[in-house]
C-alpha positions in Angstrom: 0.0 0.0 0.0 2.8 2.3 0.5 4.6 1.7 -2.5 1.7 4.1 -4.7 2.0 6.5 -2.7 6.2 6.6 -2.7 5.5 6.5 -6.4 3.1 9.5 -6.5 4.8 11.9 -4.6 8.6 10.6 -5.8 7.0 11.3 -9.6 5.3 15.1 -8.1 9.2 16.1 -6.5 11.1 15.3 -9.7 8.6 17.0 -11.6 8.7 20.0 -9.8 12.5 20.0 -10.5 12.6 20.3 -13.8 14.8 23.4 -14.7 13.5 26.0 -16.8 15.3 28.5 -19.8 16.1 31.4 -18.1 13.2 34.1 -17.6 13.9 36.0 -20.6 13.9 33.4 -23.5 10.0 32.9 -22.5 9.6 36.5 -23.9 9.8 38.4 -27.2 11.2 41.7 -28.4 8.9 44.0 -28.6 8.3 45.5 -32.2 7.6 48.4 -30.6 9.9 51.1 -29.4 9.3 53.3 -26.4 8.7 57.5 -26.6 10.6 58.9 -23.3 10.4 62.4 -22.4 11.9 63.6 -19.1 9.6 64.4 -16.0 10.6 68.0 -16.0 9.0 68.4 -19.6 6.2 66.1 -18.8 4.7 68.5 -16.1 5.4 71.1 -18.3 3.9 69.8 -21.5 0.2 70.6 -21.3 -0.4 73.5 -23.6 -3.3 75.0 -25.7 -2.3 74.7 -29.5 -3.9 75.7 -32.2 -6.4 72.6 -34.6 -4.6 69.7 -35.1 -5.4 66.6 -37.6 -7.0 63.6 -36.3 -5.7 60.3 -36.7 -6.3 57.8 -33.5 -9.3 58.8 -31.4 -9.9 57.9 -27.7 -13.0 58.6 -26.3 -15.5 61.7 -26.5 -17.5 63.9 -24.4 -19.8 66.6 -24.9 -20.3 69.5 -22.1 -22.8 72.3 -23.0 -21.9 73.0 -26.4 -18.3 71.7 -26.4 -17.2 68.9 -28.1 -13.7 67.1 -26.2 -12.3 64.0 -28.6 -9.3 62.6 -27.1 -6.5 61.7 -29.4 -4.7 58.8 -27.9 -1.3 59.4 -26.3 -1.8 63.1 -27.3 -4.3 64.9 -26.3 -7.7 66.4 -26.2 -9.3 68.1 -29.8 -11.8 71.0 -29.0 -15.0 71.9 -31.5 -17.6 74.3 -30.8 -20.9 71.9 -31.1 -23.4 74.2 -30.6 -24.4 74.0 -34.5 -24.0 70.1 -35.0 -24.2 70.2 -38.4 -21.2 72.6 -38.4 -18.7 72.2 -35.3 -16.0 74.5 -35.3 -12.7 73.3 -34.3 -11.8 75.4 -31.4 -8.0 74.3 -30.7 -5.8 70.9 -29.4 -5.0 70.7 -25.9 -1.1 68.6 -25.9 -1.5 66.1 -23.4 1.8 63.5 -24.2 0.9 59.9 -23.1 -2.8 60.6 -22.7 -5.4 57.5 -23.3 -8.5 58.9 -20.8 -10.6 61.8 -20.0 -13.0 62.8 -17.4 -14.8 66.0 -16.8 -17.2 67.3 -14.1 -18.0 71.1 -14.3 -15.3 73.3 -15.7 -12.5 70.8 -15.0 -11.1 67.8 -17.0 -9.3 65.3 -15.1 -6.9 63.5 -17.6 -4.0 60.9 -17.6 -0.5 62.8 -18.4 1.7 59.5 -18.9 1.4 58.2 -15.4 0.4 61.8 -13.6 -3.2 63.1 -12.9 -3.7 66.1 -14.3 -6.6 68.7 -13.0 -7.0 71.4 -16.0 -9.5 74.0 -16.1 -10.9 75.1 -19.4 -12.9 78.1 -20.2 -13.2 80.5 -23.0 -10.7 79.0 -24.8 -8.3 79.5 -21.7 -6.3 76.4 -20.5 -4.3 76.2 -16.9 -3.0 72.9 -15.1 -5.0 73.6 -11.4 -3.9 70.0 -10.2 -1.1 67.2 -10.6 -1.0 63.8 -8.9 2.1 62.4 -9.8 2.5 58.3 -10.9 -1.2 57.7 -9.9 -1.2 55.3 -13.3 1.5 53.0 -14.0 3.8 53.1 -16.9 2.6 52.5 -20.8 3.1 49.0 -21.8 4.4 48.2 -25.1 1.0 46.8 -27.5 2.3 43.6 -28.6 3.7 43.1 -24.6 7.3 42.4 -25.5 10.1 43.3 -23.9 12.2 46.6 -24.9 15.8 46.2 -25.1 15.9 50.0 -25.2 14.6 50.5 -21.7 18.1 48.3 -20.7 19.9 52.1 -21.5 16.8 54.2 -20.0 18.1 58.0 -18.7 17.1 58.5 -15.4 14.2 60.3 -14.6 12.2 59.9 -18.1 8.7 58.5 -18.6 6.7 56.7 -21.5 4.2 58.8 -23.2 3.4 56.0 -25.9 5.1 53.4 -28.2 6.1 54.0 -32.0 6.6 50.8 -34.0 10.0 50.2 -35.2 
């Protein structure tokens, strides 16, 4: 009777010593490349711009008679809605490594890379009331490889998106 057992647990411990390929030839290289800018430009990067061209929208909201389409990773586009038929393209708010925005009254709460940002907007007016810095946590690369270029990362520098290579 004892003999299946010996067997069963002999055959679970050699099992569990079966040695693996180092950790990273289970991953692949990324085809992606990461977009560092350093924190000090970061918190200074949100700016009111004049209309820029679409090309990868995010999500939209409508307040009164203002249209707010983000632009992933960067930034928020502006239209005067209050003719639907014709909105007018106010201006771009620069937002690097934005995916998500919120607003409640006059304020939009948006992701800046990994900061919260507080900005209040009216009239055409921009200014940065709030920041909560690395609330989010970093941008991963879309295909989830690994980035050899983040071996030789400067100090101090966040992702605001990935290009691909």
């Amino acid at each position: 009777m004892k003999s299946p057992f010996l067997i069963l647990g002999l055959a679970l411990f050699l099992g569990g010593c079966v040695i693996d390929e180092p950790w990273y030839d289970n991953y692949y290289e990324s085809q992606y490349r990461p977009v560092l800018m350093e924190r000090s430009v970061l918190e200074n990067s949100v700016k009111l711009l004049d209309p820029q061209r679409h090309s990868n929208y995010g999500k939209i909201y409508r307040k009164d008679s203002l249209l707010f389409i983000n632009e992933l990773y960067e930034g928020v586009h502006v239209y005067n809605n209050s003719d639907p038929r014709n909105p007018v393209n106010l201006g771009f708010i620069s937002i690097p490594g934005n995916i998500d925005i919120a607003i409640k009254n006059q304020y939009i709460y948006a992701d800046n890379a990994v900061d919260l940002i507080v900005i209040e907007y009216e009239a055409n007016k921009l200014k940065v009331v709030d920041r909560n810095k690395d609330v989010f946590p970093e941008l991963e690369s879309p295909d989830g490889g690994y980035s050899p270029e983040l071996a030789e990362r400067p100090e101090n520098t966040v992702i605001v998106k990935w290009e691909k290579k």
